[in-house]
C-alpha positions in Angstrom: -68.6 -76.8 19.6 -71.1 -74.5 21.5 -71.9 -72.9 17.9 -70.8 -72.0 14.6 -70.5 -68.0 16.7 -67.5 -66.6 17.2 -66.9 -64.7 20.4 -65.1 -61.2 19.9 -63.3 -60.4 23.3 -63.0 -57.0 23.6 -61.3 -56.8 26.8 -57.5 -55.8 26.8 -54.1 -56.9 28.1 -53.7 -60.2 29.6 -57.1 -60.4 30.6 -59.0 -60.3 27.5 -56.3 -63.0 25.7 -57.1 -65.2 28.8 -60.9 -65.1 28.5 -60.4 -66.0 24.6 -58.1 -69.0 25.1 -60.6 -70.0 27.8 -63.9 -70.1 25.5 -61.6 -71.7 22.7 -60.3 -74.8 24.9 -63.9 -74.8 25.8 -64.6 -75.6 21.9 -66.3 -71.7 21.5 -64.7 -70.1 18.4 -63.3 -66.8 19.8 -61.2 -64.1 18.4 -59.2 -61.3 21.0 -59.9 -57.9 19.5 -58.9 -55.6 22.5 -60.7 -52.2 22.5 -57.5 -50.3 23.8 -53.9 -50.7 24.2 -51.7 -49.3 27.4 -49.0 -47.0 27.5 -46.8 -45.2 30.1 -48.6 -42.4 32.2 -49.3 -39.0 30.1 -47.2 -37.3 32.4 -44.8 -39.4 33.9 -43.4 -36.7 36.2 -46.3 -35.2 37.9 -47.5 -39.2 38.4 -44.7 -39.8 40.6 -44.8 -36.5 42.4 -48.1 -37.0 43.7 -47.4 -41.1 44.4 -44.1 -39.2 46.3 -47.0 -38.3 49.0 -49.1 -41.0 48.8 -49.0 -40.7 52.4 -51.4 -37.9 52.7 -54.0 -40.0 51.3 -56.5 -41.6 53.4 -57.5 -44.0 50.5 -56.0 -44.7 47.0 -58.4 -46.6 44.4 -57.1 -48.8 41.6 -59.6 -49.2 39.2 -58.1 -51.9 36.9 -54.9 -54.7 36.9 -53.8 -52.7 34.6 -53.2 -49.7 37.4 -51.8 -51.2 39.9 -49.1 -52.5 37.6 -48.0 -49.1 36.5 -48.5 -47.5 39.8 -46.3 -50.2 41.3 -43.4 -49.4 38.1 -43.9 -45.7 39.6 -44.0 -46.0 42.8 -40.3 -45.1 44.7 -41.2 -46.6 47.8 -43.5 -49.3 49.6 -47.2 -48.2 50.2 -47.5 -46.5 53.2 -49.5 -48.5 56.1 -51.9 -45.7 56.5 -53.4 -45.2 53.0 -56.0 -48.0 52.5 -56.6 -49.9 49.4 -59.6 -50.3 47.2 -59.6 -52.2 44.3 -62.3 -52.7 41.6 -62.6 -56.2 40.8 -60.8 -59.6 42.0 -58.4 -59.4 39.5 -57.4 -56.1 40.9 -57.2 -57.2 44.0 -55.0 -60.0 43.0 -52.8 -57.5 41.4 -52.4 -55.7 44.4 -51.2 -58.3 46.4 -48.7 -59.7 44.2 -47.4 -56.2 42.5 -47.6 -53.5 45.1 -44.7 -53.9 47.8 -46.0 -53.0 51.0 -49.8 -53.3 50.1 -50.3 -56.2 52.6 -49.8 -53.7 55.3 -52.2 -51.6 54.6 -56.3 -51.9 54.7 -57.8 -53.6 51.8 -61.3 -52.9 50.5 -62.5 -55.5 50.1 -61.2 -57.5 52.8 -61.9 -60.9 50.9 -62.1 -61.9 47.2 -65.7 -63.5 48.8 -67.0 -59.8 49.7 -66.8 -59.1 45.8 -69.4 -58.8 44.1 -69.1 -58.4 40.2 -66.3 -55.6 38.7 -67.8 -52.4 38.5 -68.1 -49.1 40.1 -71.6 -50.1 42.0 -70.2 -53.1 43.5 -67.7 -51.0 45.8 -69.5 -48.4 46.4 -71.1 -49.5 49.5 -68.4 -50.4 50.8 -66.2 -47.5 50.5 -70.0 -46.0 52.0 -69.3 -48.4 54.9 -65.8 -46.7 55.9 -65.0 -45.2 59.2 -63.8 -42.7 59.3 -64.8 -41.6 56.0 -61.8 -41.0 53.6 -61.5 -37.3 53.3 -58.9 -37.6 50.8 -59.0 -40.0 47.9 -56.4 -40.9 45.2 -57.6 -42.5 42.2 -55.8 -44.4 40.1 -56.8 -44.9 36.6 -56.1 -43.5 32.9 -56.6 -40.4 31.6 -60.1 -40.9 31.9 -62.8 -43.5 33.7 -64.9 -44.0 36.9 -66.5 -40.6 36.6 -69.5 -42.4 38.4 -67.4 -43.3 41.6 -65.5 -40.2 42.0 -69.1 -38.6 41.8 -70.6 -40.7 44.3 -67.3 -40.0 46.4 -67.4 -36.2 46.4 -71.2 -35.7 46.8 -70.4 -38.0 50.5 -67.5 -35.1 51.2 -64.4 -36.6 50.1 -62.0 -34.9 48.0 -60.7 -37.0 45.1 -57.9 -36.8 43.2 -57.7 -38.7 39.8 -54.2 -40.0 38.6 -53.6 -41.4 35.1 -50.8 -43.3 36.1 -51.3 -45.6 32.0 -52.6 -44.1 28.8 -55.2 -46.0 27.1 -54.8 -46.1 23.7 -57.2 -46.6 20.6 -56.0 -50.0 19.1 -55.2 -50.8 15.3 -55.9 -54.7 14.4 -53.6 -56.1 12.4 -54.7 -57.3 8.2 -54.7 -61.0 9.5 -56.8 -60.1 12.5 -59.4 -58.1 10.4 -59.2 -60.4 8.0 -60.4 -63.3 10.5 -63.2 -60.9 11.7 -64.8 -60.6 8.2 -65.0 -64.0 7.6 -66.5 -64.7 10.8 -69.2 -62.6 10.7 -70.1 -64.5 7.9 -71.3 -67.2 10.8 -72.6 -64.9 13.5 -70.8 -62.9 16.0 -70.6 -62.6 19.5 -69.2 -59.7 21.6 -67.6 -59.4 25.0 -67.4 -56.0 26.3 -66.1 -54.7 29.9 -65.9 -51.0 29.8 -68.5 -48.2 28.4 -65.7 -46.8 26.3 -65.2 -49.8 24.7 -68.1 -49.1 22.7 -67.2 -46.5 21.0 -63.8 -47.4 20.7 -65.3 -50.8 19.2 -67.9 -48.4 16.6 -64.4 -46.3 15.6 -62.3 -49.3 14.9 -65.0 -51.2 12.7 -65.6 -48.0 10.9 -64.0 -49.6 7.9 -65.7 -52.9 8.6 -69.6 -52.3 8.5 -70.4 -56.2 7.6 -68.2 -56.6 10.8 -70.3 -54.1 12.8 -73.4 -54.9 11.7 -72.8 -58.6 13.1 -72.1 -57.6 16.4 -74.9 -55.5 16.5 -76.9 -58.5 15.6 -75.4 -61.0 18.1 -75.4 -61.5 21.4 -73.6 -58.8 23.3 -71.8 -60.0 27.1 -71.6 -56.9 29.0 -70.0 -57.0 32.9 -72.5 -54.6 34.3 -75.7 -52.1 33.8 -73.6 -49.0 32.4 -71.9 -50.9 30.1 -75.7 -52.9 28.9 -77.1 -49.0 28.3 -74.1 -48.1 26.2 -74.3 -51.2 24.4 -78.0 -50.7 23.9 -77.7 -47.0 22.8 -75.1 -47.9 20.5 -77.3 -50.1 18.7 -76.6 -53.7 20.0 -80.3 -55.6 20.0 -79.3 -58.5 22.0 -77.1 -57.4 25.4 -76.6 -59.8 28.0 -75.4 -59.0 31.5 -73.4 -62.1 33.0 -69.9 -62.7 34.6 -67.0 -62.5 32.2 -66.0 -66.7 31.8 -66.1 -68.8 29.7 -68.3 -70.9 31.0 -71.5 -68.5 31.8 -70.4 -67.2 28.3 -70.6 -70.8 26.7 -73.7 -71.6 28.5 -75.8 -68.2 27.4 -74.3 -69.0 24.2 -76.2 -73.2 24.0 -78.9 -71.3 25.5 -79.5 -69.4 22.7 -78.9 -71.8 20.3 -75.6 -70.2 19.2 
């Protein structure tokens, strides 16, 4: 085994359980402890009124796997050639392809899984920068709340944005076995994987009732996917936060760096 640590994968949906079966065939103890859970779109109705003119939209921005899925149980008709596509991520993109009828049509950003470079906001950026013609109208496509950062950036360069909460994120409530796992793991040492900044908190609120718990993954090593996330974690009180590529195997090998 890489260490008597056990890696706490925050990340949700399929995902997160994919990353935790990966580090335990890789002989890491892992536990899955997503941060959130999804549900339908808030407002169900005004979601598929303004997906009803997608075509106006120069550009429409999925932020998450997660999004395109329930854009694509929204949607009434295939995408629309004109509106472009940019995805944050490859797994996005990948979701895209296979879930969104029509998508293959229109213009993808980025163009290869090759021209992505890590899974946040800063990573596209310059290449929705690199546009032409510059999107003047933007459709974002998220949950109720996220990529404040991007639509910034977007609407100081002159575009108008519109976010969408097509999903609802949802705190999520571990089960007794699961919390039970967790205590007696942080006996050993934990480990934390986190890949959004509102994870952290959501992490901080659902440990509330499990300080030895907290207290461990403060102390352990904490994976974060990019800089936001690292100052969040950092601010929140974790000492040890470690910026790498979410699988398994940079995970594993930070972990036998450390000794743990």
């Amino acid at each position: 085994m890489a260490g008597a640590v056990t890696v706490v994968v925050t990340r949700p949906a399929a995902a997160g359980r994919s990353l935790a079966d990966a580090l335990e065939r890789a002989g890491q103890p892992a536990l899955w402890l997503p941060a959130f859970e999804f549900g339908p779109a808030p407002d169900e109705s005004q979601a598929r009124a303004v997906l009803a003119s997608l075509a106006e939209f120069e550009l429409a921005i999925f932020v998450s796997p997660q999004a395109v899925r329930a854009t694509a149980a929204l949607l009434a008709q295939p995408w629309p050639a004109r509106t472009a596509i940019a995805v944050v991520g490859a797994g996005t993109r990948a979701a895209v392809l296979d879930a969104l009828a029509g998508a293959d049509r229109a213009r993808l950003v980025p163009e290869r899984d090759e021209d992505i470079d890590g899974s946040g906001s800063e990573s596209l950026w310059p290449l929705l920068q690199a546009m032409r013609p510059p999107p003047r109208r933007v459709l974002l496509l998220r949950a109720q709340s996220g990529r404040e950062w991007l639509a910034d950036r977007l609407q100081d360069a002159g575009s108008t944005v519109t976010p969408l909460a097509v999903y609802t994120r949802l705190p999520a409530a571990p089960a007794a076995a699961l919390r039970a796992q967790l205590a007696a793991a942080a006996l050993d040492g934990l480990a934390s994987v986190v890949s959004s900044s509102d994870a952290v908190a959501a992490l901080a609120e659902m440990l509330a009732e499990q300080q030895p718990v907290l207290r461990a993954l403060r102390a352990g090593i904490a994976f974060a996917s990019h800089p936001r996330i690292a100052e969040r974690l950092r601010a929140a009180g974790f000492e040890r936060v470690t910026i790498c590529p979410l699988q398994a195997a940079a995970i594993v090998a930070l972990l036998r760096e450390a000794g743990g």
